[in-house]
C-alpha positions in Angstrom: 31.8 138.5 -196.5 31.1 139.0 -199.9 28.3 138.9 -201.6 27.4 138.9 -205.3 24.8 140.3 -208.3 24.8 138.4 -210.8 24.1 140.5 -213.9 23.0 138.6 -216.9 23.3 140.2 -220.2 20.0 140.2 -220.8 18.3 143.1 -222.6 14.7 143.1 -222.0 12.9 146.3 -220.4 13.3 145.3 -216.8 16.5 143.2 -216.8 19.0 144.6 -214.8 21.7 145.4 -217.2 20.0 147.7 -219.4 18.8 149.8 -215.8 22.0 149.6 -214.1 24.1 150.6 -217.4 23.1 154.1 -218.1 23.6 154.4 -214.3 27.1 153.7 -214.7 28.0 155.2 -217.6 26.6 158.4 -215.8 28.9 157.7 -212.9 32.4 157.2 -215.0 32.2 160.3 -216.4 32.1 162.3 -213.4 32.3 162.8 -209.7 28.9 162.3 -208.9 27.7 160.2 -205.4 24.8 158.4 -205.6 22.9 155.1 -204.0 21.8 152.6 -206.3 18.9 150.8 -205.3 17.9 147.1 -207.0 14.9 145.5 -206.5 13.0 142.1 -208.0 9.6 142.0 -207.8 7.1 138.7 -208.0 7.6 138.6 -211.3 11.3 138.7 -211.4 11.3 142.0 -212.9 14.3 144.2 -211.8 13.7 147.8 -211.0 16.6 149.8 -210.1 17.0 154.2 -209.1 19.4 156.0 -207.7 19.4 159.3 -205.2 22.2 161.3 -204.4 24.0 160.9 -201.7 24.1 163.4 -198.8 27.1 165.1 -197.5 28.8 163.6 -194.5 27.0 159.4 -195.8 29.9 157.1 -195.8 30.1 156.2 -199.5 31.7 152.6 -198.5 34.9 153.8 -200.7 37.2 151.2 -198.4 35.1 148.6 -199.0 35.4 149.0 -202.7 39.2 149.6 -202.4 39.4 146.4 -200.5 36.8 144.5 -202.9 39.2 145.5 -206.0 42.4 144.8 -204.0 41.5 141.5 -203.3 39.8 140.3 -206.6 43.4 141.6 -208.4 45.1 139.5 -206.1 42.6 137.0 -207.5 41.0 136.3 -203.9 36.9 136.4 -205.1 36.1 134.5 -207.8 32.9 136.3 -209.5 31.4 133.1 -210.6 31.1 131.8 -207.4 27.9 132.6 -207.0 26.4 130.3 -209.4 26.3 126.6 -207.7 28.0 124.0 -209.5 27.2 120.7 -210.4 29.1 117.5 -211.6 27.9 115.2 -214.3 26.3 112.4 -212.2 24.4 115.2 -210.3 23.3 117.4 -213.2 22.2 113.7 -214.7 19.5 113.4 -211.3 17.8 116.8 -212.4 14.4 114.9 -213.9 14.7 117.2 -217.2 18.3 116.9 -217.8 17.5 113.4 -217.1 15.1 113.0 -220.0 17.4 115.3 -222.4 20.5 112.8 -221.9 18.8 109.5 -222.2 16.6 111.1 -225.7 20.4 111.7 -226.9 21.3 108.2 -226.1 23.7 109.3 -223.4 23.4 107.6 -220.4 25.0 104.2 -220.3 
């Protein structure tokens, strides 16, 4: 199974992006093992560390070979993580409702 993080390019002080980046950038440049932790609290704030690893910890290296291997063969599709709605249904949702008929859009 595979499951997703959807990172949003958001910039505030406890979004993920600008926590995770520095993270890896670090990484890229060198050989380093670490586990990343992510965490949302109640009020959707993201924090995010990271500890070395220890000797001898499976670093889950074949699961990221796989993961790659598959999503180059074009077997996960990243943005399907995000539900999807038609037309009709997005037209239900009470506040896309109101936006649509304001515009003069529903027939």
């Amino acid at each position: 199974m595979v499951s997703g993080l959807a990172i949003t390019p958001n910039q505030r002080p406890h979004a993920l992006r600008p926590q995770l980046a520095p993270i890896l950038k670090r990484l890229k440049s060198g050989p380093e093992r670490v586990v990343v932790s992510v965490r949302q609290d109640e009020r959707w704030n993201m924090h995010v560390g990271s500890t070395p690893l220890q000797p001898g910890v499976e670093d889950g290296a074949s699961a990221v070979a796989e993961f790659l291997k598959q999503y180059s063969e074009g077997g996960i599709d990243l943005s399907g993580i995000y539900g999807r709605l038609d037309n009709e249904s997005l037209a239900e949702i009470p506040e896309v409702h109101k936006v649509l008929a304001a515009r003069g859009l529903l027939n």
